[in-house]
C-alpha positions as a printed Julia matrix, in Angstrom:
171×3 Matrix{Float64}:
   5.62  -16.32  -53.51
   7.47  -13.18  -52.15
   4.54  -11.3   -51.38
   2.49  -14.29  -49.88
   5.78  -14.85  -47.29
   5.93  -11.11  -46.26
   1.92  -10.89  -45.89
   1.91  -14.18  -43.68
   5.33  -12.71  -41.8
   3.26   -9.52  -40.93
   0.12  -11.1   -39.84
   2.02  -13.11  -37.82
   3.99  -10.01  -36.26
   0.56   -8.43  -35.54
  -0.94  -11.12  -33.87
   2.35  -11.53  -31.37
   2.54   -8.08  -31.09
  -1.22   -8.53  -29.98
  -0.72  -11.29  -27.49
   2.23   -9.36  -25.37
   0.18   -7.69  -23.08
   0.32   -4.37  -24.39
  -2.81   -2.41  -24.81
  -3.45    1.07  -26.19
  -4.89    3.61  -23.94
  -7.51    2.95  -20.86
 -10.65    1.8   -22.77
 -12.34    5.08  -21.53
 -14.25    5.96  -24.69
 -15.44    2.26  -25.06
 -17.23    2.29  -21.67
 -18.41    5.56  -22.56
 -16.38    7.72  -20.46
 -16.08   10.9   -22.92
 -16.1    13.79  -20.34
 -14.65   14.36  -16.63
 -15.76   16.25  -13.23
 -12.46   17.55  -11.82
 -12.82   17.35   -7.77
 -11.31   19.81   -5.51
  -7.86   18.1    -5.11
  -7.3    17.1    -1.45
  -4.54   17.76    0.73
  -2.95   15.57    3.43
   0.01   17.42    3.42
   1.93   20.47    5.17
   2.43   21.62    2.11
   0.23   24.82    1.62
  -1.59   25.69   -1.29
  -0.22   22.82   -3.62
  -3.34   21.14   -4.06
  -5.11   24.55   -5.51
  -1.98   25.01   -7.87
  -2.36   21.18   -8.91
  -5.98   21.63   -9.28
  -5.35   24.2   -12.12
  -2.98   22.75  -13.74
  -5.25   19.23  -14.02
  -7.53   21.51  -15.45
  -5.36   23.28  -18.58
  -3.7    19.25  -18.78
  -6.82   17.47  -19.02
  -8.33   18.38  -22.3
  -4.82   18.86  -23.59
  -3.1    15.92  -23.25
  -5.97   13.26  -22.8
  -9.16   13.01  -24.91
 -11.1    13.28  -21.71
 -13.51   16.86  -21.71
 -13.93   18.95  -18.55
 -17.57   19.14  -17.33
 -19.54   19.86  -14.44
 -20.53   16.81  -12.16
 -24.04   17.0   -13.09
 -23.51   16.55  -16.62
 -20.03   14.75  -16.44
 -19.65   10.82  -17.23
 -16.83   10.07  -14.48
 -15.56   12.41  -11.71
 -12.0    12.53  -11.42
 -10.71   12.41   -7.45
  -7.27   13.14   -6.52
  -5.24   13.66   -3.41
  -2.25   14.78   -2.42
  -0.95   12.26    0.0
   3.2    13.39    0.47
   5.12   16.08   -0.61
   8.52   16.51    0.65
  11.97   18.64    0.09
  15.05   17.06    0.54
  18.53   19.35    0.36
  21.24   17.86   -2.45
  24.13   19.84   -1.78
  24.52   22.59    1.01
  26.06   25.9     0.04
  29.7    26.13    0.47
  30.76   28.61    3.3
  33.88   29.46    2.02
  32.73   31.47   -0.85
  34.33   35.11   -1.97
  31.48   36.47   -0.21
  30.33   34.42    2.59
  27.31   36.42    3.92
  25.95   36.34    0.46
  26.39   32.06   -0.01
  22.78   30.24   -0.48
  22.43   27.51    2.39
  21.17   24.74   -0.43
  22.64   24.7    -3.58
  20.84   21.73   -4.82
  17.73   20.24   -3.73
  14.8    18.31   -4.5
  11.23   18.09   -4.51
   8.67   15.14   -4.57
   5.55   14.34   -4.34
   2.59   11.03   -4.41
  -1.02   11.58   -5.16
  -4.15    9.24   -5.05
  -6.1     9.51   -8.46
  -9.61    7.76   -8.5
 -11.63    7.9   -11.48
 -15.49    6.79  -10.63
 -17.71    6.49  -12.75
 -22.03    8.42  -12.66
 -22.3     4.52  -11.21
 -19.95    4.9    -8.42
 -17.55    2.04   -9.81
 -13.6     3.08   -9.73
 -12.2     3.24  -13.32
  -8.85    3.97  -12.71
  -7.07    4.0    -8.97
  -3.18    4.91   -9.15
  -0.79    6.23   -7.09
   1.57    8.4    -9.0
   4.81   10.05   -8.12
   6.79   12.64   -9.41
  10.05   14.33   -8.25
  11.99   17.63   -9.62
  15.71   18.99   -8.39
  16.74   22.56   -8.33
  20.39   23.94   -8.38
  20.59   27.57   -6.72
  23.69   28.32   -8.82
  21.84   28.4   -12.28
  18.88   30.29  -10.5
  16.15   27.75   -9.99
  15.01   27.63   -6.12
  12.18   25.57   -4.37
   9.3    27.82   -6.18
  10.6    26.77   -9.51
  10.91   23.54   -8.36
   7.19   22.99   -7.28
   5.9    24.86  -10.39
   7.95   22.19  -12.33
   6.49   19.56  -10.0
   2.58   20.13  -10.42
   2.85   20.5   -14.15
   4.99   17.22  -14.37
   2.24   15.75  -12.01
  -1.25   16.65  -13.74
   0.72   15.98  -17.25
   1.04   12.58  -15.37
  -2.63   11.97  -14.11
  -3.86   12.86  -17.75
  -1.59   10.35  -19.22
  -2.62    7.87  -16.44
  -6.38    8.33  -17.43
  -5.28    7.33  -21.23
  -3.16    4.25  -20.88
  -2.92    1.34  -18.71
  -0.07    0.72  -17.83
């Protein structure tokens, strides 16, 4: 009787489990969505330039943390669209101006970077798969060496790791 009361107690875990709401990843593969067309990321920033490094770093991300295959848009099941819609750097903690050597003091000492994109995943139909906004933000502390350009390098790779993982689940 043991073994019937633990197989009931674990069906019945698996079928609450099932009803929560939860699923696992986007349904991509089921609607046949197996390979993507990476757009030129757009810009509607100041910020130079950011969209070309995000743009490569969607592309090494992609295949790597998603299950989704790079392709060209003729041959490609869903074209990936994605725009950068705010970046923005924000000082922490200005330098200190007393310092031993005053001349040599760094103006920020801590700061931060963030940024919001616009990800739209259509499919050869022209249907949107997945539209989400996501964000992303990284700090830098002058003291222990990092500056803004580490900062933003920290920041695209955070945000295509991001988009990939946005293409996989639905949450």
């Amino acid at each position: 009787m043991n073994g019937h009361r633990r197989a009931v107690t674990s069906a019945l875990l698996a079928l609450a489990a099932g009803g929560c709401g939860y699923t696992q990843g986007s349904g991509l593969p089921a609607r046949g969505i197996r390979t993507v067309a990476l757009e030129v990321v757009g810009n509607e920033t100041y910020r130079q330039r950011l969209e070309v490094e995000l743009g490569a770093a969607l592309a090494r991300e992609l295949p790597v943390a998603s299950d989704l295959l790079l392709a060209d848009r003729r041959r490609a099941d869903a074209t990936l669209k994605v725009v950068l819609q705010d970046a923005q750097e924000r000082t922490l903690v200005v330098g200190a101006r007393n310092d031993a050597n005053p001349i040599a003091s760094d103006p920020v000492r801590e700061g931060a970077f963030s940024a919001a994109v616009w990800i739209r995943l259509v499919g050869r139909d022209g249907a949107a798969l997945v539209e989400r906004r996501i964000t992303d933000r990284t700090e830098f502390r002058s003291p222990i060496g990092e500056d803004l350009t580490s900062a933003r390098k920290e920041l695209v790779e955070d945000l295509a790791r991001k988009i990939a993982l946005a293409l996989e689940t639905d949450v």
